[in-house]
C-alpha positions in Angstrom: 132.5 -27.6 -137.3 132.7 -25.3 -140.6 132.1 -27.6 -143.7 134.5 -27.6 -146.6 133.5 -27.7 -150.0 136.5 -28.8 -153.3 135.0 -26.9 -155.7 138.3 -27.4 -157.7 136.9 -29.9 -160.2 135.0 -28.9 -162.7 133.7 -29.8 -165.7 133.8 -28.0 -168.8 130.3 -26.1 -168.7 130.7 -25.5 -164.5 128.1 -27.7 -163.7 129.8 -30.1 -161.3 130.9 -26.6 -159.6 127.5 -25.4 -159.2 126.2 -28.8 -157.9 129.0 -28.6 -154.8 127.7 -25.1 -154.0 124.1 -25.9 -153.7 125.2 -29.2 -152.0 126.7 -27.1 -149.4 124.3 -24.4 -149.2 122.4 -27.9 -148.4 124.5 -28.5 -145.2 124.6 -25.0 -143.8 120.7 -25.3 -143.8 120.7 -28.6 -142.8 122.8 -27.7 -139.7 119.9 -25.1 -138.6 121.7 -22.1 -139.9 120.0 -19.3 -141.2 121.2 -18.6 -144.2 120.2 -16.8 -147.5 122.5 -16.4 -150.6 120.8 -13.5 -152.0 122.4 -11.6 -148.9 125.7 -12.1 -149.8 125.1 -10.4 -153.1 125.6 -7.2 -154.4 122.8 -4.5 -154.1 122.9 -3.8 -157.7 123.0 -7.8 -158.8 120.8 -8.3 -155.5 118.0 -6.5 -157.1 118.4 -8.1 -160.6 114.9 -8.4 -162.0 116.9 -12.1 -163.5 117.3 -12.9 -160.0 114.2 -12.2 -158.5 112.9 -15.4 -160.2 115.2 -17.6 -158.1 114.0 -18.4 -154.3 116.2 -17.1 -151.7 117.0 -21.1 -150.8 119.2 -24.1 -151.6 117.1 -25.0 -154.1 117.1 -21.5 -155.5 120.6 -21.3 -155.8 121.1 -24.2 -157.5 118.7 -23.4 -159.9 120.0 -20.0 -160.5 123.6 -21.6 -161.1 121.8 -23.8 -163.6 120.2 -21.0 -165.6 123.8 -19.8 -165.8 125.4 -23.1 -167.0 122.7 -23.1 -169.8 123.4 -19.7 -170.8 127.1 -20.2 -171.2 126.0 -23.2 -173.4 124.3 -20.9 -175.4 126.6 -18.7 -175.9 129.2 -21.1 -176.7 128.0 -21.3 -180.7 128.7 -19.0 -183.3 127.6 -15.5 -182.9 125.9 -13.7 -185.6 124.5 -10.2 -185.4 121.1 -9.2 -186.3 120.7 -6.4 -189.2 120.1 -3.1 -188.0 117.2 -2.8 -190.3 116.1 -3.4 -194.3 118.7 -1.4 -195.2 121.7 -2.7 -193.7 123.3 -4.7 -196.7 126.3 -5.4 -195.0 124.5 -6.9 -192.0 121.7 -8.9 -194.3 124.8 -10.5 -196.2 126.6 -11.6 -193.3 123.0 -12.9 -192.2 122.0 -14.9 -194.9 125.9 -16.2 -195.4 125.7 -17.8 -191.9 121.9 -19.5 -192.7 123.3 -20.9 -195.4 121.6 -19.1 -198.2 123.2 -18.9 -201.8 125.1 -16.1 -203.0 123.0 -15.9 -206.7 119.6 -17.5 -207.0 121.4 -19.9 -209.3 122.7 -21.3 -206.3 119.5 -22.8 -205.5 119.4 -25.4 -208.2 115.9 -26.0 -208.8 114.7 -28.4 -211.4 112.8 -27.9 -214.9 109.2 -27.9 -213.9 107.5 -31.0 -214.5 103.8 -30.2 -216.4 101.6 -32.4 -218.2 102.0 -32.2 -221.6 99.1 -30.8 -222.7 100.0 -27.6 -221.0 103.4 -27.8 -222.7 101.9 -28.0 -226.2 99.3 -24.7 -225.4 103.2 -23.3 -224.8 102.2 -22.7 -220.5 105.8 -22.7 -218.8 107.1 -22.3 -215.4 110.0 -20.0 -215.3 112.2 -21.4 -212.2 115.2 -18.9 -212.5 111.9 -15.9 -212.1 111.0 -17.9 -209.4 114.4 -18.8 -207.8 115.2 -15.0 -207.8 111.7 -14.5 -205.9 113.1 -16.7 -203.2 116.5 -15.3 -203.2 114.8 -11.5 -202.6 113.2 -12.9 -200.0 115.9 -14.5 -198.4 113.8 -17.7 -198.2 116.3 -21.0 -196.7 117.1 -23.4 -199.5 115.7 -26.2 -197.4 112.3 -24.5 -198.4 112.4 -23.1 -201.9 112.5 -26.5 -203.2 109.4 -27.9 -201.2 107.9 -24.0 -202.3 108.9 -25.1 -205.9 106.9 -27.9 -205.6 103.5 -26.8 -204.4 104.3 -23.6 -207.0 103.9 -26.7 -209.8 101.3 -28.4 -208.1 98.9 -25.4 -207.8 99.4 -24.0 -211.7 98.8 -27.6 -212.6 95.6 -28.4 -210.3 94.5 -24.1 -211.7 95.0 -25.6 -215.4 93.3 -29.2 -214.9 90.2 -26.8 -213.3 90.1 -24.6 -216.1 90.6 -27.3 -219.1 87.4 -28.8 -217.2 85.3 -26.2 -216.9 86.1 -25.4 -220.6 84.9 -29.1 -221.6 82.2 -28.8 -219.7 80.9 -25.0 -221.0 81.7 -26.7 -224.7 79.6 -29.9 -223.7 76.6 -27.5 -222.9 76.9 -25.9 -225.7 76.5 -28.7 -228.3 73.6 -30.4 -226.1 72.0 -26.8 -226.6 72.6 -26.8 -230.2 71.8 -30.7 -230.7 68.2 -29.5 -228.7 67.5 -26.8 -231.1 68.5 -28.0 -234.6 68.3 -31.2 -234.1 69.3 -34.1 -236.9 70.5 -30.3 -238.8 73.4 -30.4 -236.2 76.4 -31.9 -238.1 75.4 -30.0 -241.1 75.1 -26.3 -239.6 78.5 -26.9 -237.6 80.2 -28.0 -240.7 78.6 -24.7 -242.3 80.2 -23.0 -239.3 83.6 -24.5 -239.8 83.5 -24.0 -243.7 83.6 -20.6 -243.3 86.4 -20.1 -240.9 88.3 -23.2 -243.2 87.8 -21.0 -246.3 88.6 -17.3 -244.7 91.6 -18.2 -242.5 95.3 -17.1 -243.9 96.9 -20.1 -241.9 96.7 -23.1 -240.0 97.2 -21.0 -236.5 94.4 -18.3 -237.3 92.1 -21.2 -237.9 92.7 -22.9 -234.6 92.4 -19.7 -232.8 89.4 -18.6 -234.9 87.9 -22.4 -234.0 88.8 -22.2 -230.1 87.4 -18.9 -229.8 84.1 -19.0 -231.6 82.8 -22.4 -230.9 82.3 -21.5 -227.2 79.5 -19.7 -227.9 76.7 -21.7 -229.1 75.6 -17.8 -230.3 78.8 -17.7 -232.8 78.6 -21.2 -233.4 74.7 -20.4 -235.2 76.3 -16.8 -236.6 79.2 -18.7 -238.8 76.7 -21.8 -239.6 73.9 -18.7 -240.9 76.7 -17.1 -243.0 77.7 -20.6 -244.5 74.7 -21.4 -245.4 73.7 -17.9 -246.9 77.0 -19.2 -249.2 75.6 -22.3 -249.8 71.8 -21.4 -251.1 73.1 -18.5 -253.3 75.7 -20.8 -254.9 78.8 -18.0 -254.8 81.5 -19.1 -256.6 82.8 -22.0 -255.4 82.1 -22.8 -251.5 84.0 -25.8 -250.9 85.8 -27.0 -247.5 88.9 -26.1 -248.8 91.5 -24.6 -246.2 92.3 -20.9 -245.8 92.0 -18.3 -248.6 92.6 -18.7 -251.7 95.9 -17.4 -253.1 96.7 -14.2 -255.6 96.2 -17.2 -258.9 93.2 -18.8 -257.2 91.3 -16.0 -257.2 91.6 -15.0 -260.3 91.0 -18.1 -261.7 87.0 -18.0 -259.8 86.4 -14.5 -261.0 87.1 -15.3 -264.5 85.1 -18.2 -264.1 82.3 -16.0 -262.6 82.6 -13.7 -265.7 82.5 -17.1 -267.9 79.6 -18.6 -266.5 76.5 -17.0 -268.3 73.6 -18.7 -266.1 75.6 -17.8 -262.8 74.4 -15.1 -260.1 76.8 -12.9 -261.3 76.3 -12.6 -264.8 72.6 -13.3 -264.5 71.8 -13.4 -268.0 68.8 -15.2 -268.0 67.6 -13.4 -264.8 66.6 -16.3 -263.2 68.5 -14.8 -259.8 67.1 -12.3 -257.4 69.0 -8.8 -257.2 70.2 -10.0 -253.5 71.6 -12.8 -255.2 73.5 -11.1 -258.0 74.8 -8.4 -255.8 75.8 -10.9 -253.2 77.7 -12.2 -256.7 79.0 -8.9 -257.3 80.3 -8.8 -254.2 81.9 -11.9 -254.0 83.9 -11.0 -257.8 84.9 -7.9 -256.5 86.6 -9.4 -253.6 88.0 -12.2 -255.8 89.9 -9.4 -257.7 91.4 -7.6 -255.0 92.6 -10.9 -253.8 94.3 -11.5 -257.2 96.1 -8.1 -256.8 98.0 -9.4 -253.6 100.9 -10.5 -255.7 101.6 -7.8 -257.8 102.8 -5.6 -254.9 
């Protein structure tokens, strides 16, 4: 007796229809038929290389017929097409529109970076509409320009914290080496050394770069301290710790005073000053009256 299968019921995705054909391909084997589905195929779908992973069985068919339900699943979402290449515009718009990536890099809406302070005072800065239009180039998925964001900040700040370190650590050496070699001298040659840029510096800023710059080099550090003391033995005008140089009124104030002072290197009267001293004099009044002219244009 021939066995009748209601394959009218079916479920949305066909699975209750596939189960009922594999149930029956069941029976017909079960009865001690031969039977083999593949047979009833076409030769072109019969030699499928998508087929020929499917035994020629029961079983087989009704994994085939699941393969197929799963597909149809698939195939159920929305479609989007792939871009052709780079330079298919259209086709990366309609792309990155259906990931869900912004129109403008704006559309990211990244926060302010978040930096210690001490890098904001040296004026370091983290541009996040550079680096939100990076991303948006790149066609990177919001979900991960923000955590990208993050580890951009973390790594500049760990790359600062290394290098304000190693900086502390070069300036540490550098005073032990200089403590080693001039010994209880030390406060007084640095303060020598920090005369000079004080007194030759036109502002505040020049005078922190000047500091910065030369006191990593315990050589530069003995260079300035050599010239401020050279000041200090010959007695040149006046070598105070005053800040930055003088102005037009200043300076002409010290050379008339130079030109006053009868005993000084500079006049020399009395000779009691060598000829490296009163030229070093000369020097130094000559200089004083160019810096008087400054104001006059």
């Amino acid at each position: 007796m021939e066995t009748i299968v209601d394959n009218s019921a079916q479920t949305d995705n066909g699975t209750q229809k596939m189960s009922g054909a594999a149930d029956a391909a069941g029976a017909v084997a079960g009865a001690g038929q031969a039977w083999g589905w593949k047979d009833k195929l076409g030769a072109d779908l019969k030699g499928s290389p998508l087929l020929q992973k499917f035994d020629d069985t029961p079983e087989g068919l009704g994994k085939a017929f699941s393969s197929h339900a799963n597909l149809e699943q698939l195939l159920g979402h929305e479609k989007v097409p792939i871009p052709k290449d780079v330079n298919d515009v259209e086709g990366w718009s309609r792309f990155s529109k259906a990931m869900g990536i912004p129109d403008k890099a704006e559309g990211y809406g990244l926060q302010d970076a978040k930096l210690p302070e001490s890098m904001v005072k040296q004026g370091l800065t983290l541009d996040k509409k550079q680096f939100a239009e990076l991303m948006h180039k790149e066609k990177v998925h919001p979900s991960a320009v923000k955590g990208l964001w993050d580890d951009y900040q973390k790594i500049n700040i760990e790359a600062y914290n290394k290098a304000l370190a190693a900086h502390q650590e070069g300036l540490t050496k550098t005073i032990n080496q200089l403590k080693s070699e001039w010994g209880e001298a030390y406060d007084a040659n640095v303060e020598l050394g920090q005369t000079v840029i004080n007194k030759f510096s036109d502002d505040q800023e020049v005078n922190d770069y000047l500091t910065a710059s030369m006191t990593k080099d315990p050589r530069m550090i003995k260079f300035l301290a050599k010239i401020g003391s050279e000041f200090a033995e010959n007695k040149i005008g006046e070598f105070s710790a005053s800040r930055f140089s003088v102005t037009p009124e200043q300076a002409r104030e010290d050379y008339q005073k130079m030109s006053r002072d009868l005993d000084g290197p500079y006049m020399n009267t009395k000779g009691k000053y060598t000829e490296r001293e009163h030229q070093a004099a000369v020097d130094k009044y000559n200089s004083l009256v160019v810096a008087s002219m400054r104001g006059n244009g």
